[in-house]
Every structure is written in C-alpha cells, then in structure tokens.
N, C-alpha and C positions, 0 to 999 in steps of 0.2 A: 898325671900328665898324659898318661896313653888315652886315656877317657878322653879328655878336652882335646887332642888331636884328632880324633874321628867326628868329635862334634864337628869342630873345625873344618877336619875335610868334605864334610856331609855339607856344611850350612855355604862354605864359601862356593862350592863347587853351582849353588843353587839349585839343589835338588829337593823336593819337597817330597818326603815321605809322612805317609798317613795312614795311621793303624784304625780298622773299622773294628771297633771292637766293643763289644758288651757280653757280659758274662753268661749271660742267659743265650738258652736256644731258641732255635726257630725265629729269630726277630728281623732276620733278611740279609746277614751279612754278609754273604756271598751273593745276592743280587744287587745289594747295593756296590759291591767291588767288582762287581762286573760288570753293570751298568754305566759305572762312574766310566769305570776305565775304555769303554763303547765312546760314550758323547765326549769324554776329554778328548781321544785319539780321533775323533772328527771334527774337534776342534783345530785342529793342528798339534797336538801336543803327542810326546813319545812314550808310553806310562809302559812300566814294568809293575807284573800281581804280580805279590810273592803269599803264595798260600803256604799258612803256618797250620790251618786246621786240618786235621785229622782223617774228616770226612771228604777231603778233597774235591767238595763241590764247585768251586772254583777251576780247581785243575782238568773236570772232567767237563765242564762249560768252556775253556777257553781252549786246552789242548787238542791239536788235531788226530794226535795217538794217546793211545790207550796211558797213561800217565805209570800204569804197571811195566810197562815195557821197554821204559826210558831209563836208559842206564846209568843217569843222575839227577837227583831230584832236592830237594831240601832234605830230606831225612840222610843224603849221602853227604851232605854239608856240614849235617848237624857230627855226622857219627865219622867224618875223615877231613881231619885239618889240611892235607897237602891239596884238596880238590878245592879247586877256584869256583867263586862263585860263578863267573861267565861259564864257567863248563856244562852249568844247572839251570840255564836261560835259553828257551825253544819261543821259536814264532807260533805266536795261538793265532788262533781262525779269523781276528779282526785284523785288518791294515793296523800298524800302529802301536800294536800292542802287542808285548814280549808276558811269557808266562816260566813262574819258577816254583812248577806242580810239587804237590806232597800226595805220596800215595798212606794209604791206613796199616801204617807200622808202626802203632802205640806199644804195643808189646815190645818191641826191638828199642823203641826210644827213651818208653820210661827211665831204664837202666843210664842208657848213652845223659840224659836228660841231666841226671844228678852232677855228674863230674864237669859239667858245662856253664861259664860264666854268662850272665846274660847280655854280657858287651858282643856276644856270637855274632848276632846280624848285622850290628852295628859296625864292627870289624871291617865285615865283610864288603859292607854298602861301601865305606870309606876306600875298598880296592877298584870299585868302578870308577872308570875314564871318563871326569867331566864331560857333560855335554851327552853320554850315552843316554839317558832318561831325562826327562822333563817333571816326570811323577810319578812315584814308586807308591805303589796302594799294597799295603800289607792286608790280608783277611786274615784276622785272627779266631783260635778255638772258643769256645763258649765255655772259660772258666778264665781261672785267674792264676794258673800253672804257669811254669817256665816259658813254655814256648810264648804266651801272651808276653811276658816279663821281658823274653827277648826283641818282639817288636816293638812293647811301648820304651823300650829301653834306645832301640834305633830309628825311633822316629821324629820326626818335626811337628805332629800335630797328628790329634785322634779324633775321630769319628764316632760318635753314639748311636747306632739302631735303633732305634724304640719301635716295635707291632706295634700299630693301631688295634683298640679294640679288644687289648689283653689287659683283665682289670689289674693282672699281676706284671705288669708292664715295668714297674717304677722300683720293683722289689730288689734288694740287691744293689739298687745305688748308690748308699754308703759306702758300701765297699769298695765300689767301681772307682769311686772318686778317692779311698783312702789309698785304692793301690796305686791310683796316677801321684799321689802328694809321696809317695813314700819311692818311686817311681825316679821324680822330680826332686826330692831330697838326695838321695843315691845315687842316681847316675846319669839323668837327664834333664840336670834344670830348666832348657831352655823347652821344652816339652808344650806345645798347647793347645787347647781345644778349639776346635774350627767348628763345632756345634752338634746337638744330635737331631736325627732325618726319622722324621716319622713312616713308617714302612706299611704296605699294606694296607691302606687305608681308602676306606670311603667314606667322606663328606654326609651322605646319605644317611648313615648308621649313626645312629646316638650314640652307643659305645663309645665308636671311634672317636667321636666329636669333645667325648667326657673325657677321653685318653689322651686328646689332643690340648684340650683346658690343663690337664694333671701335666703334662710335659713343658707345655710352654713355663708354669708356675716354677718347675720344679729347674729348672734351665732358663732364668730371663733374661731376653735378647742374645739369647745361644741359640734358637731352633730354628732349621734351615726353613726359608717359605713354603720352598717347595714341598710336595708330600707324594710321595712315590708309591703312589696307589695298586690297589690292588689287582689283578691282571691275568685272565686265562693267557692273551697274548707277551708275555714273559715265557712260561713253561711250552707255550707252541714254539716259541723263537728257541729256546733250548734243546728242546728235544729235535725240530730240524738243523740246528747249529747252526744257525743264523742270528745278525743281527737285528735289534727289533725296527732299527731303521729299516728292513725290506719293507715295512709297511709306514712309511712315516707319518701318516694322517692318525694311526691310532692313538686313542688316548695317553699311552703307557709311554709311547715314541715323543710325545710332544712334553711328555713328563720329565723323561733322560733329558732330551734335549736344555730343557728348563733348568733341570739341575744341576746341569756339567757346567751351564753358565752360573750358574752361583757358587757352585763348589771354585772355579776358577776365578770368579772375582773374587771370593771372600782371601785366596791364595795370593792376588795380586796379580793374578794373569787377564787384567782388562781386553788388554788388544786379543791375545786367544777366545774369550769368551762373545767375540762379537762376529761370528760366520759357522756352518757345524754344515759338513758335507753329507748327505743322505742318499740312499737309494732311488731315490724317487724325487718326489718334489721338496723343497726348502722347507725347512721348520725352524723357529728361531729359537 
C-alpha cells in the first residue's frame, strides 16, 4: 500500500519522471540530461536533474558551485533520512532548470547503499509540492547497482542512450530490459519506455549508419527521430558554462531544440513543444 501511494502521488500530481539510463559507459547520458533538460526549460517547462551517477558530470555541467562544497547533495539523502529532499535542490546555471548534484562518494555509499530500499527516491519525489517540476530527468550510473534500481524504481518512463558508431553498442541489452521487467514486476508496474536516442552520431559515418540499422531493429518504433549528433560545440558550451543556445544556428543547437520537441510530444506536452526561447535568433 506504501508503494501504490507514491505512484499515486507522483502520477496524479503530473509529474513525469525519466531515468536516462543504460548500463554501459561513455554512451552520452549526461549530455543527453542536460541537453534535454536546456531545450525542455526553453520550452516553458520547470525540469528538475537529479544526478544519481557517481561521476557527477551532470552536477558539474549544470551547478554554478563546486558540487564539493554544497552541504547537501543526493549522497546526504541517500545516507540521512530526517534531510528533505528540497534542502538537496540548487538553481543550476540555465533559467529553468533546478539541479540535485551528486558528488564521487562511492566509497561512503557502497556501505549506506546496502541497508537502503529502493522505494528511496520514490519516497522522496512523492514529498515535492505539486506543480514544483514539470519534468524531473533522473541521470543514472552506468550499471545496474542500487542507485540505477532506485531511479527506475521512481520513475514514470526511461530513456535509452545508444553511441552511435560503437559495434558494442547493443551489448548488454538483455539485461537492461530484464532489469526494467523485474523493475516493473516489483515495484513499478506502471514504468515505461519513451524510446532510445541515438548519441553521438554522424550520418556521414557508416559505423554509425550500421549502429543506427542494429538500434532501430533492436527497438521497433521506439527510436527517437531525432539523433544528437556528434559536436566539438557541446564540450565548448560546457567548459564556458553556457548554453548551446548562445549559438543557436549550430548544428548541435538546432539538434536540442528538435529533440526537446519530440521528447515533449512523445510526453504529451504538445502545446510546450511548439515555441523554444533562444539566445539569439529562433530555432524550431
């Protein structure tokens, strides 16, 4: 009965939570929840990251401090039940968009990890005040450990990565899909897949193009159109700490912009997905 009450308060409340997640590394999941959560919140939409990975490349893209030096974070969530989730939510560097950093305390967590249900974030999400988020984008770690368990556990719908152009791209997919059914048995039946987003990727490259054949086969009529291409201007927009809308004519810009609109339609945010505020000049 506790279980079905936080569905409850998550689903009726209308908040749509989305775990980006695949087991494997390096396949973009912290650009693509940073990205997403860019063009949704120039959508008009309020989106809260909650970085659950390790590496806290999320928390050090989106926070405007040092993610070390913030004296509550998800690891202080994970390891001290009296601290409120709101206490662990800071304005990151885009309008729009709220960030709930994880700093690299695997060693301190493993330990805390064990004696922890995976209903944790779900708990927690069911204590925010309707109407505060519009779309909570969980980044999850590159395995299939607790902390993943706990966001596909508090989510409404998962996100798949797939690199373009990695022959071992596909590897591990059973699994990916036996953890979501076992996931889905256990604690969140209403759980479901919004599609997986091909990363990295150029059109140009035959790899990519054969990675792109292997994903759609493997995923039919699950893979987003869009393809979030590959991009020096991504890692210049991170390392200045800007948006890639400061330059909205670039490729990568008119990429986001593309995919916030389909990530949002495919959500059922029509009327959001039809205006996206830029630096510069309008991109659709």
């Amino acid at each position: 009965m506790q279980q079905l009450a936080v569905f409850i308060a998550i689903l009726v409340g209308k908040m749509d939570v989305v775990a980006v997640f695949n087991q494997k590394g390096g396949v973009g999941k912290s650009t693509t929840t940073v990205q997403l959560a860019d063009g949704c919140s120039r959508r008009g939409m309020t989106v809260l990251v909650i970085d659950l990975d390790p590496q806290s490349n999320s928390s050090t893209t989106l926070s405007p401090t040092n993610p070390k030096k913030l004296n509550y974070t998800a690891v202080t969530l994970i390891q001290r039940p009296d601290i409120r989730i709101d206490e662990c939510i800071y304005d990151s560097i885009f309008p729009g968009v709220f960030i709930l950093p994880m700093v690299m305390k695997m060693r301190e967590l493993e330990i805390e990890l064990w004696r922890k249900d995976t209903d944790l974030i779900a708990m927690q999400l069911a204590k925010i005040k309707e109407g505060t988020y519009d779309i909570i984008l969980i980044d999850c770690p590159p395995n299939l450990g607790k902390l993943t368990l706990m966001a596909l556990t508090a989510a409404t719908h998962y996100l798949v990565p797939v690199k373009a152009g990695d022959q071992y791209a596909l590897d591990g997919i059973e699994d990916l899909e036996a953890t979501v059914l076992e996931v889905k048995r256990a604690k969140n039946p209403k759980l479901k897949f919004i599609g997986a987003l091909l990363t990295m990727f150029d059109g140009r490259k035959g790899v990519d193009k054969v990675t792109e054949t292997r994903v759609i086969e493997t995923f039919p009529g699950m893979v987003f159109d869009e393809r979030l291409p590959e991009s020096v201007k991504v890692k210049e927009a991170i390392m200045r700490r800007v948006s890639v809308f400061s330059e909205p004519n670039t490729a990568v810009a008119k990429s986001v912009a593309r995919l916030s609109k389909e990530f949002l339609t495919k959500l059922g945010y029509e009327g959001f997905a039809d205006e996206l505020e830029t630096a510069g000049n309008d991109v659709e």
